[in-house]
N, C-alpha and C positions, 0 to 999 in steps of 0.2 A: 429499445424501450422508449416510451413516447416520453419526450421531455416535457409536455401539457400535462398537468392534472387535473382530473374532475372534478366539479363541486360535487360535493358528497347526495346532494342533496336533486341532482339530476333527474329529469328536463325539469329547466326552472319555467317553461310556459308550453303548456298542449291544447289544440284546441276546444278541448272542452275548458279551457277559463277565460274563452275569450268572451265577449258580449253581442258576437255576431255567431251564426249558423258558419265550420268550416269543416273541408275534410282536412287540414292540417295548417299550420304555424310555421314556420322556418325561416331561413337564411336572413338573417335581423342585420342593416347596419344599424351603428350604435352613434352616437355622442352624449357629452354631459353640458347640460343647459339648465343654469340656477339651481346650482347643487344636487341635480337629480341625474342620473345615467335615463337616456332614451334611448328606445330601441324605435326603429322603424320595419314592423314584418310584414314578409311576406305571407299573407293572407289568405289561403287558396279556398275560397269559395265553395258551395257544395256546385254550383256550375260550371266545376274546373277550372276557371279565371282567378289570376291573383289579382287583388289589390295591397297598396302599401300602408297600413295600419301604425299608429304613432301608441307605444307605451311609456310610462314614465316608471320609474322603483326610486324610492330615496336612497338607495342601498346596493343596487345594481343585482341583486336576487331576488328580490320576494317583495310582498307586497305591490305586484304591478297594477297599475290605472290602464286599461287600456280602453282608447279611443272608438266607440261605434261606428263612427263615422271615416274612411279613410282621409287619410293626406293626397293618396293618387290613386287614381282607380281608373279601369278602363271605359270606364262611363262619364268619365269629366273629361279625355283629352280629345285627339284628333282619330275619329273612327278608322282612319287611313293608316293608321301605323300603332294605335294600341287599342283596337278592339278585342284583342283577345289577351289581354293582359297587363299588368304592371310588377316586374318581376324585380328581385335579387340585387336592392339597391347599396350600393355602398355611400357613407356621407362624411365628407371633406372638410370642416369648418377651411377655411381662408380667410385670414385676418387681414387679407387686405382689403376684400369686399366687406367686414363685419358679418358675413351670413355663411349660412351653410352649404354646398354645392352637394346636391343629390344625383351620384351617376346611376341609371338603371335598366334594364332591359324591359324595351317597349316593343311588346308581341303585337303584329298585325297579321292581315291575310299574306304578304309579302314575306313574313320571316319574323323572326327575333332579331330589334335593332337598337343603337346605342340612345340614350336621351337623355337630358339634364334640366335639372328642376332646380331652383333654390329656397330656400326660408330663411329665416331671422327668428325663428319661434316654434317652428312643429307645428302650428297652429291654422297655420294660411301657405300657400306656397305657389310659386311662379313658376309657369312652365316654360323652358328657354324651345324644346322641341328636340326634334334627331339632331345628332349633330355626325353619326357615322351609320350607313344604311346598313342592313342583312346583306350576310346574317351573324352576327356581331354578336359578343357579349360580354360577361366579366371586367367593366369598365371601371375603373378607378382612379380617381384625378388627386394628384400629390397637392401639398398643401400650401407651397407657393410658386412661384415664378422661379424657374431656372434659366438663366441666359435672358431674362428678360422675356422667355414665354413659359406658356400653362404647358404641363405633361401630362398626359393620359392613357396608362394603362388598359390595353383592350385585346379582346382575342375574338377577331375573326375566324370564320372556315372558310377553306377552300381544299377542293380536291381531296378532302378527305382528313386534310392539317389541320390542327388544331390548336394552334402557339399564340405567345405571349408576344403581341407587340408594342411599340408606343406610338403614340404621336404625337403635334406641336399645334399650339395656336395661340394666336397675340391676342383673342378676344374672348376666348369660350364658345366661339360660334361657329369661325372655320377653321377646321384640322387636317394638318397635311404632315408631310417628310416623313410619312410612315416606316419604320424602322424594328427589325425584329430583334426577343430581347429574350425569351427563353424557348428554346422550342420545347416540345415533346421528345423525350431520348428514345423512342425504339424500344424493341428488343422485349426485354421481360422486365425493363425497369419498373419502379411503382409510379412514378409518373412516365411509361412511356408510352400511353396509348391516349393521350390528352393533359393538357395544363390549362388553367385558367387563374387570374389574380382574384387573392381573396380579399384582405382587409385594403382598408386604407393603406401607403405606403408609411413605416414610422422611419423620421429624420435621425440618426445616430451616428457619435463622430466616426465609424466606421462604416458609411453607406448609408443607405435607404435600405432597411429591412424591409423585403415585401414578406409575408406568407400567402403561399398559392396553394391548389388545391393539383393533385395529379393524380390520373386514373389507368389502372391498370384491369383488361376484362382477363377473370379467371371464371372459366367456367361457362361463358357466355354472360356472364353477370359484372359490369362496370364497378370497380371498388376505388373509393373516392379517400385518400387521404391528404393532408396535409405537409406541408415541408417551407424549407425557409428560403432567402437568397437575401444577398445584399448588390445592390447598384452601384453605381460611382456618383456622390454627389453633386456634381458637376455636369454628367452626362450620363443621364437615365438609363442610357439606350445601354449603355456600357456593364454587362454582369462581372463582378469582380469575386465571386464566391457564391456557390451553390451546393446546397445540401448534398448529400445522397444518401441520407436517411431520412424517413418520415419524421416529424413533431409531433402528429396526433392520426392515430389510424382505426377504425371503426373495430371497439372492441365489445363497449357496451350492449346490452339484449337494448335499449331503443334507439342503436345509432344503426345496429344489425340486417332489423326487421321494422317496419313502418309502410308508408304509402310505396317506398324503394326498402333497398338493398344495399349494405354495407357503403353508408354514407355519412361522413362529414366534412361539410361541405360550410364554409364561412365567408361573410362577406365584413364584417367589424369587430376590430379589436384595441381597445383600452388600453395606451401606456401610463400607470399609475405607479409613482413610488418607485421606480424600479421595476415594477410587476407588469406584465400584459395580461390583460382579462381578455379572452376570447369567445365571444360572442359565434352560436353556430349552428347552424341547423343538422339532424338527425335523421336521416332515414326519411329523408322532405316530409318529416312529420310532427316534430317538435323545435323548439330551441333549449341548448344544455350551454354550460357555461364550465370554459378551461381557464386557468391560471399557471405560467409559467415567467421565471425569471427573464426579462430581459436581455443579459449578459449571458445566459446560457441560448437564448435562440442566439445570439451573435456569433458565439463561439458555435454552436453547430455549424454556422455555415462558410464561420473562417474555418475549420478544419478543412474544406475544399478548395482552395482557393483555383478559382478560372483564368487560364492562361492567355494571353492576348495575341 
């Protein structure tokens, strides 16, 4: 049983409430800035290109403001590496910089590649550029210095793999010591025909909680759910406990059916009060909104604990 529960009141955003022409809404990172929860979505165009759209809610449900104009779009960066999109950001605050670190996937003719942007506001933002080529994606950068460098969550392919790795870098600019951190299990697992990192990582005296997304084809049709892990905080690269059951598995009629097929799929989630709000796209069609105790993703994933 999925340990997420839905808002009752699901998708809290579809493209038709947006203020732009789209064939769909989806995989939102989130943060909260001046009392408001913002989502940043994924935007998909009626000309198949995302852009990265900034919403605001006082509330983190309802009543959303969303922005006409994008934050990223593939018309404002480098034609060479995001002409054909601005995809599936996840956003980092870092309080050592005061601003927000935006990891996302930047579609060119070359592939889908890693890229990093910042703000201070949702309002303006800085493009730092690639900082890991194709074909790359699911990047998420932890929220301070471990050992005295940045970690970033990212999954590469090759050869057909599809696994969770990390890397290091003293500046946000070059990233190296790549090091692998979850792979794909095989077999008939639910994650074992792909994994990718969904939310931000959240800090807990027991690990880095990541939640990831793992894909299993049944049917010739890829089914996208969610699961948890915790890292070593000390050394990222180190998994100290992994699920092996799902958190959230596409059950609802619009996580089902949409632009896809039995998808949920997240890039941001809210540690509030004890609570995680999960932030998540639908059938890369809408965004719905999960809520689940804290303490209980913790305990799903220490019931596995990974031996070294």
């Amino acid at each position: 049983m999925d340990i997420f529960r839905r808002y009752e009141g699901n998708p809290i955003l579809r493209a038709s409430d947006l203020p732009v022409p789209a064939l769909g809404v989806y995989n939102p990172g989130v943060a909260e800035v001046e009392g408001e929860v913002v989502l940043l979505l994924r935007v998909e165009g009626t000309d198949g290109r995302s852009s990265l759209h900034v919403a605001r809610s006082p509330d983190g449900i309802g009543s959303w403001r969303v922005d006409p104009e994008p934050l990223l779009s593939p018309d404002g960066g480098d034609e060479r590496y995001e002409a054909l999109g601005c995809e599936d950001p996840r956003v980092t605050f870092v309080e050592e910089l005061g601003e927000w670190v935006i990891a996302y996937v930047a579609v060119g003719p070359s592939g889908p590649a890693v890229a990093l942007a910042t703000t201070r506001d949702f309002r303006s933002v800085r493009r730092l550029g690639l900082v890991l080529p194709p074909p790359n994606k699911d990047a998420a950068l932890f929220p301070r210095r471990i050992r005295g460098r940045w970690w970033l969550l990212h999954r590469p392919s090759s050869g057909g793999a599809e696994h969770i790795w990390v890397a290091e870098s003293p500046d946000l600019a070059f990233w190296g010591r790549p090091q692998l951190v979850l792979p794909e299990r095989g077999g008939t697992w639910w994650d074992g025909a792909r994994v990718g990192a969904g939310a931000v990582p959240v800090e807990t005296p027991e690990g880095w909680l990541v939640i990831y997304h793992g894909v299993k084809v049944v049917a010739g049709v890829p089914n996208y759910r969610l699961g948890v892990a915790l890292l070593d905080l000390e050394n990222p690269a180190r998994v100290t406990s992994r699920c092996a059951h799902p958190v959230l598995s596409p059950e609802a009629p619009y996580e089902r059916v949409g632009n896809g097929f039995n998808i949920v799929f997240t890039c941001g989630a809210l540690a509030r009060e004890g609570m995680v709000w999960l932030y998540y796209g639908a059938a890369d069609s809408c965004v719905a909104l999960a809520r689940a105790r804290l303490a209980d993703l913790v305990e799903q994933a220490l019931a596995c604990p990974v031996e070294d």
